[in-house]
MIMARTOR-483292 format. One record per residue: residue in one letter; x, y, z of N, C-alpha, C in turn. Coordinates in steps of 0.05 Angstrom, whole numbers. Layout:
<pts>
<"A"; <X; Y; Z>; <X; Y; Z>; <X; Y; Z>>,
...
</pts>
This chain:
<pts>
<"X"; <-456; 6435; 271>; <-438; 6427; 292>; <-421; 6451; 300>>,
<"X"; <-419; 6458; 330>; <-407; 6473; 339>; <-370; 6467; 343>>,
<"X"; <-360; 6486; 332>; <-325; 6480; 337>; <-311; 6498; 349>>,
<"X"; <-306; 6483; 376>; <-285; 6492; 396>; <-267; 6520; 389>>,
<"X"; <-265; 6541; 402>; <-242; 6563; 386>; <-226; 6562; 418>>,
<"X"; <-205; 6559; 417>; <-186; 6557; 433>; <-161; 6584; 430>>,
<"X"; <-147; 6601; 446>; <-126; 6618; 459>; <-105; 6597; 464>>,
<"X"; <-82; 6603; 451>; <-60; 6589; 453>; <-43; 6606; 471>>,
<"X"; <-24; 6616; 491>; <-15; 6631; 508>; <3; 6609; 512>>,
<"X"; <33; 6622; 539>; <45; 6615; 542>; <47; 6604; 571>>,
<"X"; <42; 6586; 572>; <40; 6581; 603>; <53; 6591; 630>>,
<"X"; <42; 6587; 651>; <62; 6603; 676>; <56; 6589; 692>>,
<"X"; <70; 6603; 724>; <64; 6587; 750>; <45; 6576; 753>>,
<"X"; <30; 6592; 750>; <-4; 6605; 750>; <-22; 6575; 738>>,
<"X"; <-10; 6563; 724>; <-22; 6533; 707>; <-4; 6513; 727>>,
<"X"; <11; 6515; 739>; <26; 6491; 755>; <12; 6472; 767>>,
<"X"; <-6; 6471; 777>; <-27; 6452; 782>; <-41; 6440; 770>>,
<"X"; <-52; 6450; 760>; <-64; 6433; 726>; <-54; 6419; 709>>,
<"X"; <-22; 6434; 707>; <-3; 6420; 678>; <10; 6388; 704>>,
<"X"; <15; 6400; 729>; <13; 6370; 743>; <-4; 6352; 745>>,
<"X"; <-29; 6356; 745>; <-55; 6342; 743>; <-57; 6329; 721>>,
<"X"; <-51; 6344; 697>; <-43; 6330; 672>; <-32; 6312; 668>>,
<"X"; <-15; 6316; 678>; <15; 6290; 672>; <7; 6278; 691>>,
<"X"; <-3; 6273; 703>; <-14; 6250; 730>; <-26; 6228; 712>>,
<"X"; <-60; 6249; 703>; <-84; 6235; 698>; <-65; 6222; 667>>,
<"X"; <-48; 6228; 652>; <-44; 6221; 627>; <-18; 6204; 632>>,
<"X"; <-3; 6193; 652>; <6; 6171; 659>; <-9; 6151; 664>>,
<"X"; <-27; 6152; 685>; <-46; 6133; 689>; <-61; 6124; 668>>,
<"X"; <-65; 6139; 646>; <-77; 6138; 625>; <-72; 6120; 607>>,
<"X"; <-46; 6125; 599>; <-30; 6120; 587>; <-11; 6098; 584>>,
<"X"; <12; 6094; 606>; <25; 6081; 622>; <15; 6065; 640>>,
<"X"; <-10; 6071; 654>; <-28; 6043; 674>; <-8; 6055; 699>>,
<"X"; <-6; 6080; 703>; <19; 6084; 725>; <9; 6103; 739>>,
<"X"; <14; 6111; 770>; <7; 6132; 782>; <42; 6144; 787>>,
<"X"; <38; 6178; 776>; <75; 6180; 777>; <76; 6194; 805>>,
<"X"; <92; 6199; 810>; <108; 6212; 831>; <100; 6226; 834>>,
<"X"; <84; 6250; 861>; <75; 6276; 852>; <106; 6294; 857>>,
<"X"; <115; 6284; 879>; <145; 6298; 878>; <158; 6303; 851>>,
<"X"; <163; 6284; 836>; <185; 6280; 815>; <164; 6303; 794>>,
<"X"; <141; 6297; 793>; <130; 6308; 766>; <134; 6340; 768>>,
<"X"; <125; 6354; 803>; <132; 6383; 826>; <156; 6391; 806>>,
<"X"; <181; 6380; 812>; <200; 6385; 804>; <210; 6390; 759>>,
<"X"; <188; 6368; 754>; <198; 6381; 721>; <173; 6394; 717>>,
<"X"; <150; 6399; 731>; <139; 6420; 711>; <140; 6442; 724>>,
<"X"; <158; 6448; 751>; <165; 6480; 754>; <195; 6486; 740>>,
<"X"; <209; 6462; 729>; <239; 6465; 717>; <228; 6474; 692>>,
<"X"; <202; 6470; 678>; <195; 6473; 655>; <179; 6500; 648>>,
<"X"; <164; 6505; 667>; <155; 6541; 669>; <180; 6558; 685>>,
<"X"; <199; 6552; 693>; <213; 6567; 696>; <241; 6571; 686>>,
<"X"; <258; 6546; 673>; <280; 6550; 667>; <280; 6560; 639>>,
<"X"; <303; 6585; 638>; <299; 6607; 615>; <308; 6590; 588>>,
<"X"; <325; 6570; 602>; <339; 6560; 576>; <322; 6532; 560>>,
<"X"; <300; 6529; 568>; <282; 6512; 549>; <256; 6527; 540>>,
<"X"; <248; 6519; 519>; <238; 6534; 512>; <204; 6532; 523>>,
<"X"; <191; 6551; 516>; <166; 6557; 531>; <138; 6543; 528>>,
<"X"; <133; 6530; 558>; <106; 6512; 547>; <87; 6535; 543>>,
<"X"; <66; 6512; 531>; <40; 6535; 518>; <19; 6519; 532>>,
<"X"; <-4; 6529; 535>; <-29; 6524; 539>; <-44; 6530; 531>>,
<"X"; <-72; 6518; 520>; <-101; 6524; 500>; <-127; 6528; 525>>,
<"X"; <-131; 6552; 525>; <-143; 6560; 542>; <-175; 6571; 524>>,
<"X"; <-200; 6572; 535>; <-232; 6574; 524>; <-226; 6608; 531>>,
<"X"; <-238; 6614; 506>; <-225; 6652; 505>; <-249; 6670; 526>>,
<"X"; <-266; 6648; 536>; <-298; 6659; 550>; <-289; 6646; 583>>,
<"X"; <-274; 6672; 597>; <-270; 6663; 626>; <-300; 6633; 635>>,
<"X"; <-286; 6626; 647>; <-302; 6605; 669>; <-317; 6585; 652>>,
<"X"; <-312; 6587; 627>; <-332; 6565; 609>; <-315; 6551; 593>>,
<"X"; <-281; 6546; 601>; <-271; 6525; 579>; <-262; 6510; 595>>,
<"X"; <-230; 6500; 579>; <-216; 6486; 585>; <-190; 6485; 589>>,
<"X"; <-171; 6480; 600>; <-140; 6481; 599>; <-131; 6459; 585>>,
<"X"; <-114; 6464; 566>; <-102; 6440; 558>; <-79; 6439; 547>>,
<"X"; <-55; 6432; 564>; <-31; 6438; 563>; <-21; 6414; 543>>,
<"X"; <0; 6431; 527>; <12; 6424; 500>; <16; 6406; 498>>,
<"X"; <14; 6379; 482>; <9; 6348; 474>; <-11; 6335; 493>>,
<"X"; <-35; 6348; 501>; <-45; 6323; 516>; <-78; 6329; 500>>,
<"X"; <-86; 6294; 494>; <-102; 6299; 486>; <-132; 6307; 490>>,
<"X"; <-161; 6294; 480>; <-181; 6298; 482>; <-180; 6290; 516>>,
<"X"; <-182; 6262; 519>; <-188; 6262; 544>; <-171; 6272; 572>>,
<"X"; <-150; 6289; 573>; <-139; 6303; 584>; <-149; 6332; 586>>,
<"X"; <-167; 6347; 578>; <-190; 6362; 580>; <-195; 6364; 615>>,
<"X"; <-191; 6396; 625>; <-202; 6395; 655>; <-215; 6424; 650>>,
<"X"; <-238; 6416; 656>; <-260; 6437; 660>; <-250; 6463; 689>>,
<"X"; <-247; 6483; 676>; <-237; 6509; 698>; <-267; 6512; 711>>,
</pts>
């Protein structure tokens, strides 16, 4: 059996679409809810950018174009193919 090796890094702008995509698909998931894209816009750029909390991370496939993004607490099925 083959096991996943994953890059832990610190997330940036640069993931802002994805880490929103995330929290979308993992409300709906989750909650049975579609959230706000506005409201979510607003905390996950308060969250890659404000100095005074501390820094999300992301698990990124260390082989450009062949993994996954998967921003910090979300699980298996929260997985988005880059």
């Amino acid at each position: 059996m083959k096991h996943a090796t994953f890059l832990i890094r610190t997330a940036g702008l640069a993931d802002f679409d994805a880490i929103v995509d995330f929290n979308q698909r993992l409300a709906l998931e989750t909650e049975h809810r579609i959230s706000d894209r506005a409201l979510l816009d607003r905390g996950v750029h308060a969250a890659l950018t404000d100095p005074d909390r501390p820094p999300s991370r992301v698990a990124v496939d260390p082989v450009p174009g062949e993994g996954v993004l998967i921003p910090g607490g979300c699980g298996g099925s929260m997985l988005k193919e880059l």
